[in-house]
N, C-alpha and C positions, 0 to 999 in steps of 0.2 A: 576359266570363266570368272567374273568379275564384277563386283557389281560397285554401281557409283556410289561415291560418298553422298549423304543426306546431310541438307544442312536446310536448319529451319528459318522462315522468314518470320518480320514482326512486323504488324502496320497497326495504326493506332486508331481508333473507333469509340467516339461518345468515352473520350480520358481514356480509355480500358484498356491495357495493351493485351493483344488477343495472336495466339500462334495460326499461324495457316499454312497449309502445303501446298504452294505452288503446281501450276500443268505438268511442268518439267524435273517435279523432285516427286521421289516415289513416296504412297502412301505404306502404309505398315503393312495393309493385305500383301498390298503387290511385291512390298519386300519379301515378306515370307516365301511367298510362292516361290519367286526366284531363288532364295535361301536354298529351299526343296530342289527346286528342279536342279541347281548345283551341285549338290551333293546327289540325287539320283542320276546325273548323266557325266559326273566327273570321270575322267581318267584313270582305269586302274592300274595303270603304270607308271602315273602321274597323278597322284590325290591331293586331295586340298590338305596342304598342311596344317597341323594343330593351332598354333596361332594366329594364321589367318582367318579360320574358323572362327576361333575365339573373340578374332579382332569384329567378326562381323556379326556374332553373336551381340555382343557389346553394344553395338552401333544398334541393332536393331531394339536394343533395351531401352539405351536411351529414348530413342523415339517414341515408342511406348509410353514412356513413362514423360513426353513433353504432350504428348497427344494426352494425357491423365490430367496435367497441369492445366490445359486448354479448357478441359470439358471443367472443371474445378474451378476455374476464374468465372468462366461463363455463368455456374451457378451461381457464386457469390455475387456477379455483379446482376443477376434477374433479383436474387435475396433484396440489394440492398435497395433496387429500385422498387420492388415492390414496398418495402418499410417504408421511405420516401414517400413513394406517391401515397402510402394508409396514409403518414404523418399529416401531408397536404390536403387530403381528402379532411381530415380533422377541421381546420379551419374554417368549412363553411356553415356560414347560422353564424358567425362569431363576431364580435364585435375586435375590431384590428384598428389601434395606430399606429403607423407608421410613418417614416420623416420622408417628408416628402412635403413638396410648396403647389398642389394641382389640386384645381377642385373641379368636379362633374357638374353642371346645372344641367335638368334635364326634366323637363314638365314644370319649369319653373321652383323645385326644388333642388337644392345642393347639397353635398356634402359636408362636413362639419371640419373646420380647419383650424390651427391653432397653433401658436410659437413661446418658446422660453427666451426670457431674458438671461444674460449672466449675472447683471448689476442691474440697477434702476436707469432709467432712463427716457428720454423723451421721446415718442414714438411716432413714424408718421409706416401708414399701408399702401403699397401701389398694387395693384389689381391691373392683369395683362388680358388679354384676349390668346388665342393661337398664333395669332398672325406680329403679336411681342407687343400689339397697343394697348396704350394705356384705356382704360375702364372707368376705371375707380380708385378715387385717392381716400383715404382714413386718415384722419389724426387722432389716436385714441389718447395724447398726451401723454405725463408725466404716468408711468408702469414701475410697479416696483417687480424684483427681481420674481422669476416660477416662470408659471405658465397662463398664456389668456389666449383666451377663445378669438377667435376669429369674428367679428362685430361685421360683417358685410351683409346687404340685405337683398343680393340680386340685381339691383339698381344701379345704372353706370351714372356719370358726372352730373346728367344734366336731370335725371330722377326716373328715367326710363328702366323697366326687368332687360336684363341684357338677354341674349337670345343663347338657346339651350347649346351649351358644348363646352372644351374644358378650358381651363381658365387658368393663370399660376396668379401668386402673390409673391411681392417680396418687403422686406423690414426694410427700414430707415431708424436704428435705434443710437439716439447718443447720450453721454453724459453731460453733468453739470460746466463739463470743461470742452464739450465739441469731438470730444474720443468718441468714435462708436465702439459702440456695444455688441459683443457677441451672441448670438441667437440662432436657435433652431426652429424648424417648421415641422408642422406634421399633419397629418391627413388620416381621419375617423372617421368608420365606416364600418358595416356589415360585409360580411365574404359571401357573396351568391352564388359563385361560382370557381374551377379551376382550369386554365387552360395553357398547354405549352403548346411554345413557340422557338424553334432550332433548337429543342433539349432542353429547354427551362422551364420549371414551373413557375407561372402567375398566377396570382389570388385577383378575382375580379371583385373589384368594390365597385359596383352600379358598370360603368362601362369603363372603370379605368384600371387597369392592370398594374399591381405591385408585386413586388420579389420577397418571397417568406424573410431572407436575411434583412430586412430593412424593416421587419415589426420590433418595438420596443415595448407592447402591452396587447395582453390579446384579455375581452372580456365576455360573458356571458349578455348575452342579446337580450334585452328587453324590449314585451312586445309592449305597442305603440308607440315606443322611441323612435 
């Protein structure tokens, strides 16, 4: 008697590569059993010889010891998503910027939006709606190099509150020579909430959702701010 060779399968799950036993590969109980019954119903004119034993002994160790490795990942990976989502759960109450060109209007209040220059330069702002139209044009002029606040007041071209929903912005920054200028955007805000979406954490700032890797400042929420 005889028993099949075990060979373990991998399939991959949330990054994690995780062991499984297939319908048709035996688990470890049913190895054993069979182990037993082999040797309680062998031939005594014909015995399992010593290395074959050995050989199956072996075999069933491994397995053992991949079913150990299994349950071992599994913990580590419950550990590290539990530390993850504590970390995440941190951020709410907190004051977060992050790069990013989107602003939420919403009861006629926005979000506070803001870009660096790399050099000085002349500056014009376009203001988009969802739908990629233009809104709102800024000329804040001549900016020397840091950081400025976003100067928008709700108000599309013609002097109307534009209507509540999210919005992007983009630069038009150039030099005294017509070179544009290099620049980043960001978007500041309070974290009220955290919600995943296919395995990913997002920080909800009012209704609009950012990724922890895309914070460059996290600060202490000030109330009435």
């Amino acid at each position: 008697m005889s028993i099949a060779a075990l060979g373990p399968t991998y399939i991959s799950e949330d990054e994690t590569t995780r062991y499984t036993s297939p319908k048709d590969v035996l688990g470890r109980d049913q190895f054993l059993t069979l182990l037993v019954a082999q040797l309680q119903h062998q031939d005594p004119l014909n015995p399992l010889e010593s290395t074959e034993f050995t050989a199956q002994l072996a075999q069933f160790s491994s397995l053992e010891q991949l079913f150990s490795i299994n349950e071992n990942l599994m913990n580590i990976q419950e550990g590290i998503r539990s530390q993850e989502y504590g970390d995440i759960l941190g951020y709410i109450g907190k004051t977060v910027k992050t790069t990013d060109n989107t602003i939420q209007v919403s009861n006629g209040t926005m979000e506070s939006g803001s870009y660096t220059l790399e050099d000085r330069a002349d500056v014009a702002v376009f203001i988009y709606d969802s739908d990629g139209m233009e809104v709102r044009r800024l000329y804040p002029g001549w900016q020397d190099p840091g950081e400025h606040a976003l100067a928008w007041d709700g108000k599309d071209n013609t002097g109307d509150k534009v209507a509540d929903g999210t919005y992007t912005f983009e630069i038009e920054a150039r030099n005294e020579r017509g070179a544009i200028v290099p620049y980043s955007t960001y978007l500041t805000g309070e974290v009220t909430g955290v919600t995943y979406q296919g395995g990913i954490p997002y920080l909800m700032i009012g209704d609009q959702l950012v990724t922890p890797e895309n914070i460059v400042e996290v600060t202490k929420t000030v109330a009435g701010q």
